[in-house]
BANU-477034 format. One record per atom (N, C-alpha, C): x, y, z; residue in one letter. Coordinates in pm, whole numbers. Layout:
<pt><x>X</x><y>Y</y><z>Z</z><zalo>A</zalo></pt>
...
END
This chain:
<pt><x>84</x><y>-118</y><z>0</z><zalo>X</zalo></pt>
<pt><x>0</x><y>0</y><z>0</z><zalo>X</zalo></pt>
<pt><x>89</x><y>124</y><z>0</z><zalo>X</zalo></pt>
<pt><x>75</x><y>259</y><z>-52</z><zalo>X</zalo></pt>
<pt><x>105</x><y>380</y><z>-95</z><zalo>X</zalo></pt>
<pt><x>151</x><y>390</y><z>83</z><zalo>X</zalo></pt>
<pt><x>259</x><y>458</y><z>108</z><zalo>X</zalo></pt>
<pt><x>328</x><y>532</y><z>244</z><zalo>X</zalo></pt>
<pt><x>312</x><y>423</y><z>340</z><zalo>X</zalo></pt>
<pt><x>306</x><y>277</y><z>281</z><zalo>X</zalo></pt>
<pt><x>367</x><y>136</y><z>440</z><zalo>X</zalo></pt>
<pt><x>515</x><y>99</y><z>379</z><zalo>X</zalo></pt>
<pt><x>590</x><y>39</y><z>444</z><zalo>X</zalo></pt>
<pt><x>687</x><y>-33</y><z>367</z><zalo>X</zalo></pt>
<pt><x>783</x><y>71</y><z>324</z><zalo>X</zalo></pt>
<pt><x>842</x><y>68</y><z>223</z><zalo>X</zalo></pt>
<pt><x>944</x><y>92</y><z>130</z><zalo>X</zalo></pt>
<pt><x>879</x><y>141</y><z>22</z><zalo>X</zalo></pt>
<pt><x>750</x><y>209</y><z>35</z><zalo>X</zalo></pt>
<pt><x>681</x><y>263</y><z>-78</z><zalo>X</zalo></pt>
<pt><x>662</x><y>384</y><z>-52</z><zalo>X</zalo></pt>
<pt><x>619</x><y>502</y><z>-157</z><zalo>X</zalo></pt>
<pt><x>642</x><y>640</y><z>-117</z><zalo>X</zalo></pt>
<pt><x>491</x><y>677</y><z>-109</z><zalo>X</zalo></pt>
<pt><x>478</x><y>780</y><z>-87</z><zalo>X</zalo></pt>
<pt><x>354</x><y>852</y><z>-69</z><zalo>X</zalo></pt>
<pt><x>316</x><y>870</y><z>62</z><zalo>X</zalo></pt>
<pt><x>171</x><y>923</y><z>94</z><zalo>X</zalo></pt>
<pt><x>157</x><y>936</y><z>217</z><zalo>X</zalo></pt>
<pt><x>54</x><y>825</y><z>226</z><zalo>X</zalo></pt>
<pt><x>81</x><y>759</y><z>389</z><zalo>X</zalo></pt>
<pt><x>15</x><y>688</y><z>433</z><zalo>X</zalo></pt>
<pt><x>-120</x><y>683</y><z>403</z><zalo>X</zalo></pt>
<pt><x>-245</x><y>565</y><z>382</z><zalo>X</zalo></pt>
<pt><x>-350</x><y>596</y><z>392</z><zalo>X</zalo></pt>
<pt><x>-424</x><y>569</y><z>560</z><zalo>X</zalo></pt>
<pt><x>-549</x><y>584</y><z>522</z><zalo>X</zalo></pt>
<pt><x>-607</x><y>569</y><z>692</z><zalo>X</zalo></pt>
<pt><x>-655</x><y>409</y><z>659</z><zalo>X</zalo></pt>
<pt><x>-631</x><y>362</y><z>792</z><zalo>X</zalo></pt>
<pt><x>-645</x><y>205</y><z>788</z><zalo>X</zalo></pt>
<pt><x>-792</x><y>196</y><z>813</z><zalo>X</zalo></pt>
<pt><x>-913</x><y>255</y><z>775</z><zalo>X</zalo></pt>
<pt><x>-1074</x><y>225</y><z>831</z><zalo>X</zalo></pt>
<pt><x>-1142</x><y>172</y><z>688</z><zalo>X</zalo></pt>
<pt><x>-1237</x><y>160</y><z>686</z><zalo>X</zalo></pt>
<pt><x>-1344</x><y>71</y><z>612</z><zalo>X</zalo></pt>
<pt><x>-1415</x><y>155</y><z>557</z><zalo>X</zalo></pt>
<pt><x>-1441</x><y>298</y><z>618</z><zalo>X</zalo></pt>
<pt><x>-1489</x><y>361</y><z>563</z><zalo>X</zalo></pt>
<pt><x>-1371</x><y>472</y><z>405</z><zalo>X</zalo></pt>
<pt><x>-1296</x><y>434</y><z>439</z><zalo>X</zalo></pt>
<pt><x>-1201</x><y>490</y><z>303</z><zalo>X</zalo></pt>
<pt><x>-1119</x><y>391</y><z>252</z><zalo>X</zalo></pt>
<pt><x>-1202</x><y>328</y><z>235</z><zalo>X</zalo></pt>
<pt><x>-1132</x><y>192</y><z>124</z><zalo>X</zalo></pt>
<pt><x>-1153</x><y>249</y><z>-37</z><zalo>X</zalo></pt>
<pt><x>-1296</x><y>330</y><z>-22</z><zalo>X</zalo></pt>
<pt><x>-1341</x><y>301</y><z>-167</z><zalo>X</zalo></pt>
<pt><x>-1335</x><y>476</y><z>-209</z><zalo>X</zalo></pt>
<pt><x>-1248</x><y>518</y><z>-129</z><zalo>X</zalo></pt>
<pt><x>-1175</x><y>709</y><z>-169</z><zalo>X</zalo></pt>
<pt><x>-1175</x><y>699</y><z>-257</z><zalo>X</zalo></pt>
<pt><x>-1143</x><y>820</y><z>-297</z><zalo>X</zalo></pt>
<pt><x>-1054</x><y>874</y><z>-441</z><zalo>X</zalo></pt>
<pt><x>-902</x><y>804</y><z>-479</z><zalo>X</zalo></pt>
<pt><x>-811</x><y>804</y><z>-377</z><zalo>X</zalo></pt>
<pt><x>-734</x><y>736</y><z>-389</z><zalo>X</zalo></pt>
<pt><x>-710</x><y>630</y><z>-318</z><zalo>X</zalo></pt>
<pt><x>-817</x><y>560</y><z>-225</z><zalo>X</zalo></pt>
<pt><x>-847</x><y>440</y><z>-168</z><zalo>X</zalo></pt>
<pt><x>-717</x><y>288</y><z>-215</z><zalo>X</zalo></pt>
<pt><x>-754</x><y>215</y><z>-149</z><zalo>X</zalo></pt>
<pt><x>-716</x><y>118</y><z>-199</z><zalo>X</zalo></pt>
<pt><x>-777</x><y>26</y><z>-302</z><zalo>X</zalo></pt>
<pt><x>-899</x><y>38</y><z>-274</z><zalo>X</zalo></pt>
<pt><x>-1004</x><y>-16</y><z>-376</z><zalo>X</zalo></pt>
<pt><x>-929</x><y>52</y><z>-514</z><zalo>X</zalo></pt>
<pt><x>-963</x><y>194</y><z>-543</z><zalo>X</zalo></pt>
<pt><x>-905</x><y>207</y><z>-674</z><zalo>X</zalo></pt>
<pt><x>-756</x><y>205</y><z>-651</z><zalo>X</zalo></pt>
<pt><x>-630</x><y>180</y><z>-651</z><zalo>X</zalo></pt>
<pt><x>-554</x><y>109</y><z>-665</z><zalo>X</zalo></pt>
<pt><x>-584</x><y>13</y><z>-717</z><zalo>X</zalo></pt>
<pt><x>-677</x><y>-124</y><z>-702</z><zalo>X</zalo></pt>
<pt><x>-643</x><y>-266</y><z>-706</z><zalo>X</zalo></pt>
<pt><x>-713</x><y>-231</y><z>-887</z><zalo>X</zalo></pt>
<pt><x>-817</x><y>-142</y><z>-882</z><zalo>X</zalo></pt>
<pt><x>-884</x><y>-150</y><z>-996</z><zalo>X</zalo></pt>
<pt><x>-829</x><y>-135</y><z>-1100</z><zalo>X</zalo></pt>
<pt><x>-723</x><y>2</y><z>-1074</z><zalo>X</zalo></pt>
<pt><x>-584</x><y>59</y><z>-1211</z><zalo>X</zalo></pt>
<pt><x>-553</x><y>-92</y><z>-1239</z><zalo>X</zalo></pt>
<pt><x>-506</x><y>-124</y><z>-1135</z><zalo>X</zalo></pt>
<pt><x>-418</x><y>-229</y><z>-1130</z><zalo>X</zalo></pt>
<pt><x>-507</x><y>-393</y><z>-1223</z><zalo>X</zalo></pt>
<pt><x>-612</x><y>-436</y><z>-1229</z><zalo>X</zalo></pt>
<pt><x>-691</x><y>-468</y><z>-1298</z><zalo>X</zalo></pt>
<pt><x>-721</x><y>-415</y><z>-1464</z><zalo>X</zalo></pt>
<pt><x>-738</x><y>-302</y><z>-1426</z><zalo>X</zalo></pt>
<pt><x>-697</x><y>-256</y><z>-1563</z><zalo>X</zalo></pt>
<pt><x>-582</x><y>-226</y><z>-1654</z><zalo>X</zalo></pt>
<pt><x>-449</x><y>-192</y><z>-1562</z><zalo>X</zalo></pt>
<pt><x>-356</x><y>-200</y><z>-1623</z><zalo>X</zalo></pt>
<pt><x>-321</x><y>-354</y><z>-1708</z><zalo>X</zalo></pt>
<pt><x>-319</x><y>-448</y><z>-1654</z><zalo>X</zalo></pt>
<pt><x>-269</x><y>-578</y><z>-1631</z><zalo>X</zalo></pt>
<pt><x>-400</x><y>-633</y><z>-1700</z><zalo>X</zalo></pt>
<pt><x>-502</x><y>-574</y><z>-1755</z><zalo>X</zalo></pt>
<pt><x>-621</x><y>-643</y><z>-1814</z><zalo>X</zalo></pt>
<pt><x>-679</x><y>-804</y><z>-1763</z><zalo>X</zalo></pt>
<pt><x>-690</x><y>-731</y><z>-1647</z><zalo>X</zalo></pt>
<pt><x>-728</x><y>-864</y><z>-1524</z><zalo>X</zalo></pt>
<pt><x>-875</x><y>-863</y><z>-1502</z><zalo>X</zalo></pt>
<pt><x>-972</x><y>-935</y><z>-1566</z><zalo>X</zalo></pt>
<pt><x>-1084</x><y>-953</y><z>-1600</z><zalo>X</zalo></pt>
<pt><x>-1173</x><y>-1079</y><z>-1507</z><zalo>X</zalo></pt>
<pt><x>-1271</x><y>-1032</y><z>-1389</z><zalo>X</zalo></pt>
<pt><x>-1313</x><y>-1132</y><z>-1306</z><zalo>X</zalo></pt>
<pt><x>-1243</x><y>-1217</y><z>-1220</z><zalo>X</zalo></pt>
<pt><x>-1133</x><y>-1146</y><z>-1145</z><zalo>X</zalo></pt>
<pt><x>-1023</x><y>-1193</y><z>-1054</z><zalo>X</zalo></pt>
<pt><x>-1110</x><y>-1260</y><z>-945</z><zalo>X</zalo></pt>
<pt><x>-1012</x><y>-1388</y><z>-890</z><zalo>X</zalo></pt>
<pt><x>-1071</x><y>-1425</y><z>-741</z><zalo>X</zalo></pt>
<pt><x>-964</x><y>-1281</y><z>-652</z><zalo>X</zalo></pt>
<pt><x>-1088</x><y>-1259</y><z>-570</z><zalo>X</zalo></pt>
<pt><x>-983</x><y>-1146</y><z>-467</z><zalo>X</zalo></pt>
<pt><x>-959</x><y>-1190</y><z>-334</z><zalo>X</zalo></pt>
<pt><x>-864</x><y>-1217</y><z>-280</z><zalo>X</zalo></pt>
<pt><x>-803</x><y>-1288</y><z>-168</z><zalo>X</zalo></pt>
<pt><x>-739</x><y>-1179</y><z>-75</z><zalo>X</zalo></pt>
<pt><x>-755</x><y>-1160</y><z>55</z><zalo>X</zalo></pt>
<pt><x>-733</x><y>-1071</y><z>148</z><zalo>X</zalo></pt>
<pt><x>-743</x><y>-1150</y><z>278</z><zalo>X</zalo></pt>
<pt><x>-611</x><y>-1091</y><z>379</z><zalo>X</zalo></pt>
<pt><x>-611</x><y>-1110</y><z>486</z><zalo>X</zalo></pt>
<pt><x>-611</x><y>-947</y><z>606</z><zalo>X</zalo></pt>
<pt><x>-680</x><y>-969</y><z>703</z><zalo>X</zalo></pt>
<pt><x>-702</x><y>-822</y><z>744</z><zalo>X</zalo></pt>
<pt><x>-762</x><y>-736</y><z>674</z><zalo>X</zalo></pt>
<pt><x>-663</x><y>-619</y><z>654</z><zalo>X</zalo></pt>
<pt><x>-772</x><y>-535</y><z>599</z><zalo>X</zalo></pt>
<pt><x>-718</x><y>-509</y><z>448</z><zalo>X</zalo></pt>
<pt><x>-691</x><y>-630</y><z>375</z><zalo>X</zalo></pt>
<pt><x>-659</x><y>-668</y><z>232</z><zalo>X</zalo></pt>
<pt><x>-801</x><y>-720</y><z>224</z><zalo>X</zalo></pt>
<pt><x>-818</x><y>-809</y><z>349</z><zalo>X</zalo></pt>
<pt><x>-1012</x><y>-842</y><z>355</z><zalo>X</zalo></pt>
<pt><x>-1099</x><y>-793</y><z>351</z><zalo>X</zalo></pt>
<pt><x>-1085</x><y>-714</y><z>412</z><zalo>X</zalo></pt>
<pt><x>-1148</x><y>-567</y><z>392</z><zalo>X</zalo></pt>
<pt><x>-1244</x><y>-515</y><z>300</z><zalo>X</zalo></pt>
<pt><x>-1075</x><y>-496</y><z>202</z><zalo>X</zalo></pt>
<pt><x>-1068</x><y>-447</y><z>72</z><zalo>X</zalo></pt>
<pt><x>-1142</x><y>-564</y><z>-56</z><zalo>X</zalo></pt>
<pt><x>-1146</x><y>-636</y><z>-25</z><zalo>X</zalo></pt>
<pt><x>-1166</x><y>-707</y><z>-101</z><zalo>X</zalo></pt>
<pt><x>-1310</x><y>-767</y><z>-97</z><zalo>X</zalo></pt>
<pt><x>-1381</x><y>-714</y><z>15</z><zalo>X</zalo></pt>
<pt><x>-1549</x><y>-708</y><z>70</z><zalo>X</zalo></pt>
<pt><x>-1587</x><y>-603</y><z>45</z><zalo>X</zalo></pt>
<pt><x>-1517</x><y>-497</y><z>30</z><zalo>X</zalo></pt>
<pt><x>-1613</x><y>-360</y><z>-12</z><zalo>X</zalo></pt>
<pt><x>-1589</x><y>-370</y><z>-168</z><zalo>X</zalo></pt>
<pt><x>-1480</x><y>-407</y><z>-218</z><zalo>X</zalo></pt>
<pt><x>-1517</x><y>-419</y><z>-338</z><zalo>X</zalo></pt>
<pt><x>-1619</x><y>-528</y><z>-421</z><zalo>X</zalo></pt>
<pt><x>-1623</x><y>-623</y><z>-363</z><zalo>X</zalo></pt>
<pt><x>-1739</x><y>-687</y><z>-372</z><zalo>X</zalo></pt>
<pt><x>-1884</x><y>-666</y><z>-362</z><zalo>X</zalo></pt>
<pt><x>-1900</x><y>-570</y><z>-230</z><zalo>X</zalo></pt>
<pt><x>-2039</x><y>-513</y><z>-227</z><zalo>X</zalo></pt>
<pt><x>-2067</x><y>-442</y><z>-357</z><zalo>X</zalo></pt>
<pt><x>-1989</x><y>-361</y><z>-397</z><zalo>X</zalo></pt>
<pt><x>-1964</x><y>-244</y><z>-498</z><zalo>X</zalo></pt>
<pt><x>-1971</x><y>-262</y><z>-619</z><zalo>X</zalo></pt>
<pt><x>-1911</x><y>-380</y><z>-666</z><zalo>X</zalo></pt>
<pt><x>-1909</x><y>-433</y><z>-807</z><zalo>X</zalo></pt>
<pt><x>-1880</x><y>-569</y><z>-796</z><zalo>X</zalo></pt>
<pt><x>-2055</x><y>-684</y><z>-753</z><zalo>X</zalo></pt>
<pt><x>-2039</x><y>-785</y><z>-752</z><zalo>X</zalo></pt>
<pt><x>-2055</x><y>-887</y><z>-870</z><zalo>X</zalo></pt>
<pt><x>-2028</x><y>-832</y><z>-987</z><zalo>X</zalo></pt>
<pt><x>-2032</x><y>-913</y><z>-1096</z><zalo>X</zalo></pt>
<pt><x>-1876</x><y>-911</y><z>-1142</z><zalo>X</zalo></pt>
<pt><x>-1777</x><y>-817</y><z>-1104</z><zalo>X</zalo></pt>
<pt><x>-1688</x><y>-780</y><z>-1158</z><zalo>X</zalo></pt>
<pt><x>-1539</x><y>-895</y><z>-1117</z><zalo>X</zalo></pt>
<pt><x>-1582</x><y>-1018</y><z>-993</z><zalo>X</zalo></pt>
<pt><x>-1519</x><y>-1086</y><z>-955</z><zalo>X</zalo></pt>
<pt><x>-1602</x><y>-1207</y><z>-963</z><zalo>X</zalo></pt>
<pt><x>-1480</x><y>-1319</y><z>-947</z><zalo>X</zalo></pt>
<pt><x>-1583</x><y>-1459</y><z>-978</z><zalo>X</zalo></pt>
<pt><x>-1564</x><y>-1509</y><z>-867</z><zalo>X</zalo></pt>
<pt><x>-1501</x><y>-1473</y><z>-726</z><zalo>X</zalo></pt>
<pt><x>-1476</x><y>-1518</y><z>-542</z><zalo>X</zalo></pt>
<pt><x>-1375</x><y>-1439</y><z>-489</z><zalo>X</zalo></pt>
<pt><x>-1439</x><y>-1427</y><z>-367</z><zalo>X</zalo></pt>
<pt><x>-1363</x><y>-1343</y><z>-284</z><zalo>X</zalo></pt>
<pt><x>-1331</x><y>-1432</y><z>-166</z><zalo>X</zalo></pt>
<pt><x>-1222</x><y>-1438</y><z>-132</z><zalo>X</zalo></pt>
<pt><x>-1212</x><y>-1506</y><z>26</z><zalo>X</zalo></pt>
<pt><x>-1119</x><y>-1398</y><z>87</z><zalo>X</zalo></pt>
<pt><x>-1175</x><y>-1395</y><z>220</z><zalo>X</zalo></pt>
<pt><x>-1132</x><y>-1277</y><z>320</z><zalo>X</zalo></pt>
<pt><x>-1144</x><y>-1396</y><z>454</z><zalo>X</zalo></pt>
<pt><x>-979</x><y>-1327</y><z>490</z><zalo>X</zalo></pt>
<pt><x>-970</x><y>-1422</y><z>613</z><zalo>X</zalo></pt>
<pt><x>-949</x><y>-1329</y><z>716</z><zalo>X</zalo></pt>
<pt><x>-1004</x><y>-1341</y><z>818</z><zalo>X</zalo></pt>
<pt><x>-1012</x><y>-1253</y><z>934</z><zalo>X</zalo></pt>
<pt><x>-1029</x><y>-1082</y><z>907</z><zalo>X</zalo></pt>
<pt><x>-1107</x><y>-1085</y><z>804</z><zalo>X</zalo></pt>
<pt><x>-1177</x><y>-866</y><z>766</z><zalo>X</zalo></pt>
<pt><x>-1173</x><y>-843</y><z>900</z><zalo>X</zalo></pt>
<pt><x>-1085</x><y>-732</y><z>928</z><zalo>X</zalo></pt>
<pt><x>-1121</x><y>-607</y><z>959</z><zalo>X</zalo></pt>
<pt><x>-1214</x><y>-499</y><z>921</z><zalo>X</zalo></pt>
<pt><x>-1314</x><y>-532</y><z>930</z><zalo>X</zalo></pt>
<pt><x>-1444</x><y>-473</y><z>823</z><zalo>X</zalo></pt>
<pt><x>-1580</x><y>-375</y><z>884</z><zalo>X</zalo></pt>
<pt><x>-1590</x><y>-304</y><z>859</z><zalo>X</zalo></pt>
<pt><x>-1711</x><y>-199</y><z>923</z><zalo>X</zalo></pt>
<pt><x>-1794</x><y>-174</y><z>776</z><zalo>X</zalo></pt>
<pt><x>-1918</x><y>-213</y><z>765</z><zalo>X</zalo></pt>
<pt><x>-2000</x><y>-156</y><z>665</z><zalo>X</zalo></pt>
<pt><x>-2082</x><y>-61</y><z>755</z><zalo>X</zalo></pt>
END
């Protein structure tokens, strides 16, 4: 993710409610889908990769063919 690790930018906020921002993580994964022309991905998340991968599901549930989320950190 953008500002963890060895990656630049500024940190994002770790909540459920800004997964699906402007510059969220949600859109991240989506560029990233589209860059890479990744069409009906299984989306796999642990924490709040689980999260991420449940709000994008609520959001656009035709757009994946399974999601498994192991232990979400998750607030709808």
């Amino acid at each position: 993710m953008p500002g963890y690790g060895d990656s630049t930018g500024d940190p994002m906020p770790s909540k459920s409610d800004k997964i699906s921002g402007k510059k969220g993580p949600a859109k991240i994964v989506r560029i990233l889908m589209k860059k890479f022309e990744i069409k009906k991905p299984v989306l796999i998340g642990y924490d709040w990769g689980a999260a991420i991968a449940l709000k994008m599901g609520i959001e656009h549930p035709n757009n994946f063919r399974k999601i498994v989320a192991f232990h979400p950190s998750f607030n709808e």
